[in-house]
C-alpha positions in Angstrom: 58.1 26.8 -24.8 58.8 30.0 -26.8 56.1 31.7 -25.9 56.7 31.3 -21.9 60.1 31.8 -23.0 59.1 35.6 -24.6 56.4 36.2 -22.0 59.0 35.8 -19.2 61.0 38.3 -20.8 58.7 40.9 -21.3 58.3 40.9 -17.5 61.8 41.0 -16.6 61.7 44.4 -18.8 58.3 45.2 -17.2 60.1 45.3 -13.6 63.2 47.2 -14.9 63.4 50.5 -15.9 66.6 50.4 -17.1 65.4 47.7 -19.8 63.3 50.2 -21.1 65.7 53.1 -21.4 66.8 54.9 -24.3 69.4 58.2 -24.7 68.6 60.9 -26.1 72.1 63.0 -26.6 72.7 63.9 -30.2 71.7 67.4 -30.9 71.0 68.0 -27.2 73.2 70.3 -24.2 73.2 67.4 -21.9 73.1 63.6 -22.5 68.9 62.5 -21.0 68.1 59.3 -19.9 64.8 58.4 -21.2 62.5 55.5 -19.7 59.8 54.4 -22.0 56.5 53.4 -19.7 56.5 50.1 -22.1 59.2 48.5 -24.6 58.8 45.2 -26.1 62.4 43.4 -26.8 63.1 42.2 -30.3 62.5 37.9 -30.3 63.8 36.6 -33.2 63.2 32.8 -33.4 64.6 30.5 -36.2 63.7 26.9 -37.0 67.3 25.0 -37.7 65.9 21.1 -37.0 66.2 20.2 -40.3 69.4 21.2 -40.7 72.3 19.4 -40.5 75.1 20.5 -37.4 77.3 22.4 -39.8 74.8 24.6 -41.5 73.3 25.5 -37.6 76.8 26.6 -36.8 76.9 28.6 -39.8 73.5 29.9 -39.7 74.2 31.2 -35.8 77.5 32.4 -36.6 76.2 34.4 -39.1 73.7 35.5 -37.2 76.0 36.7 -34.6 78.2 38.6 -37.5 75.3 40.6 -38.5 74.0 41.3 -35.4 77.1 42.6 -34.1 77.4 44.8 -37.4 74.0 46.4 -37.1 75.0 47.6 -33.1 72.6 49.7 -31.2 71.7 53.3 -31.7 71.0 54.0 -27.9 68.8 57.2 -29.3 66.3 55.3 -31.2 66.9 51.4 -30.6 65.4 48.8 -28.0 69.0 48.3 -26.6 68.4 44.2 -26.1 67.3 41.9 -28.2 66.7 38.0 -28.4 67.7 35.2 -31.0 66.7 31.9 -30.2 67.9 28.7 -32.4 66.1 25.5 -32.3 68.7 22.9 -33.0 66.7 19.8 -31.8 63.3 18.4 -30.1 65.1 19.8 -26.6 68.0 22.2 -27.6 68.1 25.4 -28.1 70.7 28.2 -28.7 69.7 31.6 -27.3 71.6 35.2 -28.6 70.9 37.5 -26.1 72.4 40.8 -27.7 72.0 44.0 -25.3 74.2 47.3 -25.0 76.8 47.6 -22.2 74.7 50.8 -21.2 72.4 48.8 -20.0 73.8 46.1 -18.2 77.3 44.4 -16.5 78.5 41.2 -16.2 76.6 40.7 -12.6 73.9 41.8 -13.8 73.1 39.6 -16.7 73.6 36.5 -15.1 71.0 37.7 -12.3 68.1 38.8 -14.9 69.0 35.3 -16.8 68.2 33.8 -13.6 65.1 36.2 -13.0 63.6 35.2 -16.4 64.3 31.1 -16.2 62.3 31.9 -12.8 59.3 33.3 -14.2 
């Protein structure tokens, strides 16, 4: 259901200030940590049913690719952001793209949790 799916999202980054953080450092004395009161990820949801495997896997991939190009700008950017991929009636593949500023490998797998929760 993608719209529980993006609902349950917005309120892991509701109860987490650091999901809703930003940097300001260029131009500045000292590096500031800024927390926005509000901050809506990026969903980006594509339709791949009626394609065949292959062109999925090269759809995602290249997905990925140019995600990975356009990186974060921790200054200006909403430093997460969601891709989801429906491959079939009852699968889908989920790009969850976020800055390491922002979280560790604990901590993913514990807001994952939090959100499939919600």
């Amino acid at each position: 259901d993608r719209q529980r799916f993006e609902a349950s999202w917005g309120e892991v980054v509701r109860r987490h200030d650091v999901l809703r953080t930003r940097f300001a450092y260029k131009n500045a004395s000292q590096p500031r940590q800024i927390v926005l009161k509000e901050q809506q990820i990026e969903f980006v949801f594509q339709d791949l049913l009626a394609l065949p495997k292959h062109q999925q896997n090269t759809t995602i991939d290249t997905y990925k690719e140019n995600d990975w190009k356009r990186g974060f700008d921790l200054g200006r950017d909403v430093l997460m952001r969601m891709a989801v991929f429906r491959l079939s009636e009852r699968v889908h593949e989920v790009v969850h793209s976020f800055h390491h500023i922002l979280l560790d490998g604990c901590s993913v797998g514990i807001i994952h949790e939090e959100s499939f929760q919600i």
